[in-house]
N, CA, C and O of each residue as an XYZ file, in Angstrom:
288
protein
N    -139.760    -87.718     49.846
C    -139.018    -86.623     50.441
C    -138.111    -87.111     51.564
O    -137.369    -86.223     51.983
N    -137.963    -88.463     52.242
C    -138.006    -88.811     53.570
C    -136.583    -89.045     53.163
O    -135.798    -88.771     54.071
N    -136.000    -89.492     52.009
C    -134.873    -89.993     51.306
C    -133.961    -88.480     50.574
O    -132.757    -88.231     50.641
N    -134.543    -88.059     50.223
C    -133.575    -86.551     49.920
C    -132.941    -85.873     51.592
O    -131.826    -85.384     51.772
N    -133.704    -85.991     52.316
C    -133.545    -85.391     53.427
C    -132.603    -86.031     54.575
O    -131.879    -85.467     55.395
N    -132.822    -87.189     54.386
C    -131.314    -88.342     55.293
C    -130.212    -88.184     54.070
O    -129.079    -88.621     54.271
N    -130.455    -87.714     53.111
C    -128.954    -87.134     52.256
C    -128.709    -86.408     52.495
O    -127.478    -86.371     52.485
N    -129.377    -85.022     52.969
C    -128.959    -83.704     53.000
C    -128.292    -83.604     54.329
O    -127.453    -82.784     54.701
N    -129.086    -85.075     55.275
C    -128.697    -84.661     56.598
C    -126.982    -85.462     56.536
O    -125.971    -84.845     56.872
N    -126.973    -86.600     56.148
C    -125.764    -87.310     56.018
C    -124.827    -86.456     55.346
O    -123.735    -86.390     55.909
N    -124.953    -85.796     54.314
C    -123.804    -84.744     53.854
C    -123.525    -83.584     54.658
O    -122.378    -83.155     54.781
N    -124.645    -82.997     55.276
C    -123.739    -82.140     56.396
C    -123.484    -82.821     57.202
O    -122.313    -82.539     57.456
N    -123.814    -83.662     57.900
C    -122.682    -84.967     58.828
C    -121.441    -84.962     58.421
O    -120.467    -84.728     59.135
N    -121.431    -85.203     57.329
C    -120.404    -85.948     56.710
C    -118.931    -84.378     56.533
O    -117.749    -84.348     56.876
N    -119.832    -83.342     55.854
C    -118.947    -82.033     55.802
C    -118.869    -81.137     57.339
O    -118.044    -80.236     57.491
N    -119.774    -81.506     58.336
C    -119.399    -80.845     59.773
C    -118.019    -81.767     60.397
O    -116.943    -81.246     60.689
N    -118.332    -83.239     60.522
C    -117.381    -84.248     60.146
C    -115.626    -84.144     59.671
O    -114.602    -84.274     60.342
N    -115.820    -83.893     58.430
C    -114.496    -83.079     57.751
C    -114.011    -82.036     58.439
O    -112.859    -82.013     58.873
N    -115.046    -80.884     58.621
C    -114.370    -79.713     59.111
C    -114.065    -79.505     60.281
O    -113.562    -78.402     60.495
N    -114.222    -80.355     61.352
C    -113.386    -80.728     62.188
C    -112.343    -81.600     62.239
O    -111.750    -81.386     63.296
N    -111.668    -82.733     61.446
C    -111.097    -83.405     61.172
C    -110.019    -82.157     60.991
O    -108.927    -82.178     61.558
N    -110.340    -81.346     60.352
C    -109.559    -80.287     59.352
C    -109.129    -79.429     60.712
O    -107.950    -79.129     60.903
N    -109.931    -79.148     61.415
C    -109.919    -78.464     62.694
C    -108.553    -78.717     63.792
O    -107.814    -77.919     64.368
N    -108.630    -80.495     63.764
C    -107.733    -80.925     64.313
C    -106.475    -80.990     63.846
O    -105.493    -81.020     64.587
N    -106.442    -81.006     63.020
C    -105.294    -81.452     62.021
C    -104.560    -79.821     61.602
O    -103.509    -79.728     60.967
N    -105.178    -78.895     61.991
C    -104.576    -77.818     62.201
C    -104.217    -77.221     63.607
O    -103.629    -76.164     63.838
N    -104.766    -78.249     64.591
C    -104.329    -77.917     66.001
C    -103.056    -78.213     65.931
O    -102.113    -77.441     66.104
N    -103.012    -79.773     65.578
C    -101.823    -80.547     65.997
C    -100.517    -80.246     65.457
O     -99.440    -80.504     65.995
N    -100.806    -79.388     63.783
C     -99.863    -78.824     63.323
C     -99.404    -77.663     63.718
O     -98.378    -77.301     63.142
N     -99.951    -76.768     64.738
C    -100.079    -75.545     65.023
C     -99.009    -76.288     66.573
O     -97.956    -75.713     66.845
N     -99.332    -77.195     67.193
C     -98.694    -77.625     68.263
C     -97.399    -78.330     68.146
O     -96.763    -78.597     69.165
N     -96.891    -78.703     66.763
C     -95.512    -79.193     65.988
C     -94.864    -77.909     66.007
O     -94.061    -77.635     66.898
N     -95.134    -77.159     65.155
C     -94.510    -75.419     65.338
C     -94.134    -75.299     66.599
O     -93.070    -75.865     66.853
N     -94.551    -74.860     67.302
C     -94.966    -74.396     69.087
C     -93.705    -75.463     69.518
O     -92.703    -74.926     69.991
N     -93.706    -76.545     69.417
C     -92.618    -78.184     70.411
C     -91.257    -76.876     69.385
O     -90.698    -75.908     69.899
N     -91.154    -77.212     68.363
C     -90.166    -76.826     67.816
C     -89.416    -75.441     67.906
O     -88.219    -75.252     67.688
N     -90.276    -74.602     68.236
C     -90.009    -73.029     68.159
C     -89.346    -73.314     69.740
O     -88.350    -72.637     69.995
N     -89.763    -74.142     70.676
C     -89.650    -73.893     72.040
C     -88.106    -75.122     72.117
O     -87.311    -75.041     73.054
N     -87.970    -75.952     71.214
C     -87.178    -76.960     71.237
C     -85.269    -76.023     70.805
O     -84.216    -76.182     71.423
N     -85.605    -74.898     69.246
C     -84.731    -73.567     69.141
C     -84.404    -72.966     70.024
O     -83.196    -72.780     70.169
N     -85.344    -72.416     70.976
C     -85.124    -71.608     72.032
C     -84.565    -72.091     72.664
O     -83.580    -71.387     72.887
N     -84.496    -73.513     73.523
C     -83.711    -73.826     74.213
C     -82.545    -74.130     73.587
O     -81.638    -73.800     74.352
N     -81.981    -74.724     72.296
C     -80.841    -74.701     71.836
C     -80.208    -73.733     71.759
O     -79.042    -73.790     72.149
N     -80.755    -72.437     71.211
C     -79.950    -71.035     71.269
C     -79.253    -70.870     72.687
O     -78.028    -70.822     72.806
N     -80.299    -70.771     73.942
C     -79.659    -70.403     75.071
C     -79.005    -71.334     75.756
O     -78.736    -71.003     76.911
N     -78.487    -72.927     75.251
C     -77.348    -73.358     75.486
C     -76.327    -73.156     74.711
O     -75.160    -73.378     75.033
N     -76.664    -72.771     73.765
C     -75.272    -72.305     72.448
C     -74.511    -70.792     73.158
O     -73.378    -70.350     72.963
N     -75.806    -70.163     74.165
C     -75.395    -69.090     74.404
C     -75.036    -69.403     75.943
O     -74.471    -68.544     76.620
N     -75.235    -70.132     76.249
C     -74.590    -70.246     78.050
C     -73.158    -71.191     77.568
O     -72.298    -71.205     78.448
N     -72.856    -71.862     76.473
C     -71.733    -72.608     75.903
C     -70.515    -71.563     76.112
O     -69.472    -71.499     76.762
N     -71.422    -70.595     74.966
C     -70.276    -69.515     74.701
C     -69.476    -68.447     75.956
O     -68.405    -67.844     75.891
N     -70.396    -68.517     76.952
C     -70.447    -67.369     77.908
C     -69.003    -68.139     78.787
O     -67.993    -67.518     79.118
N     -69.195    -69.250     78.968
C     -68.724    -70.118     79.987
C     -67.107    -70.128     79.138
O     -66.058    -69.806     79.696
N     -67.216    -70.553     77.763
C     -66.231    -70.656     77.086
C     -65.433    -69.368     77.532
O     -64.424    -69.560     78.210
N     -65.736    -68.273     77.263
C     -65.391    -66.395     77.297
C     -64.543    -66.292     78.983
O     -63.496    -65.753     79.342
N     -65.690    -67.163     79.772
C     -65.365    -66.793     80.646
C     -63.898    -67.869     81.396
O     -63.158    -67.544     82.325
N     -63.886    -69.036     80.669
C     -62.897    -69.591     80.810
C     -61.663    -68.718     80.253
O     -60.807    -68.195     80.966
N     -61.705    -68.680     79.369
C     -60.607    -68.130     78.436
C     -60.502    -66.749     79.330
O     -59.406    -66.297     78.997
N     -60.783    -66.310     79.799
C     -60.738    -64.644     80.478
C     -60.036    -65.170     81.813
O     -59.164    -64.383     82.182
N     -60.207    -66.501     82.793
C     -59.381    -66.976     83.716
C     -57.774    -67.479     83.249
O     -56.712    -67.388     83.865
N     -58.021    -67.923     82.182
C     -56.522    -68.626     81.911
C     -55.889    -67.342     81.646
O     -54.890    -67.061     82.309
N     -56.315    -66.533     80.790
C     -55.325    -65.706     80.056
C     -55.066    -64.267     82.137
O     -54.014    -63.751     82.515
N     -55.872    -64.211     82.532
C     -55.355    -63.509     83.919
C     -54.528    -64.314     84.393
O     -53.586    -63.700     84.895
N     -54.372    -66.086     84.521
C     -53.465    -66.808     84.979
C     -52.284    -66.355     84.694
O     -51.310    -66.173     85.424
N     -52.452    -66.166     83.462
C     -50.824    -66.147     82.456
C     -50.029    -64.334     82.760
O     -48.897    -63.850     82.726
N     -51.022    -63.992     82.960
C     -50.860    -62.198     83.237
C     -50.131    -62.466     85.060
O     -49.135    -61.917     85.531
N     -50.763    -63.160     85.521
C     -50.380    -63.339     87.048
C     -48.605    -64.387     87.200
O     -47.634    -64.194     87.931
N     -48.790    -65.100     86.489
C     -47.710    -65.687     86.319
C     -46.602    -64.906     85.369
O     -45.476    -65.331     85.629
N     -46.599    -64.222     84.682
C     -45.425    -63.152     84.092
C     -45.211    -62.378     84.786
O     -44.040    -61.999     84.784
N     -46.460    -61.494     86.056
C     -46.437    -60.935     86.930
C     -45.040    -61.057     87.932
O     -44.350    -60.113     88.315
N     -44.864    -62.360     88.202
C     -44.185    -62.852     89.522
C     -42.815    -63.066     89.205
O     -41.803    -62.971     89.899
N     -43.066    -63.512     87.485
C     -41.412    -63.812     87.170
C     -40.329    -62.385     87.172
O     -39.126    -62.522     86.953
């Protein structure tokens, strides 16, 4: 019996073992998502402070040009 029983114990070793392996390996993928979702976010809100700055350039030149027809 002494030999069935260091099997039974080594296979749940072996499958508690796995299912943490499995455990981790769904952290770390769960923490790839997360870098990336947060890596978007910051690209969006420089695409969107790009654009703002752009708008807001273009909104100075073109009053330049309004100020300068102004005078002529």
């Amino acid at each position: 019996m002494g030999l069935m029983d260091d099997a039974k114990d080594l296979a749940a070793e072996a499958g508690h073992k796995a299912g943490e392996a499995a455990h981790d390996i769904g952290e770390a993928a769960h923490d790839a998502k997360e870098r990336l979702g947060d890596k978007a976010d910051q690209m969006r809100a420089d695409a969107d402070v790009k654009a703002a700055e752009a708008n807001r350039d273009s909104v100075e030149k073109k009053n330049q040009l309004k100020d300068q027809l102004r005078q002529d």
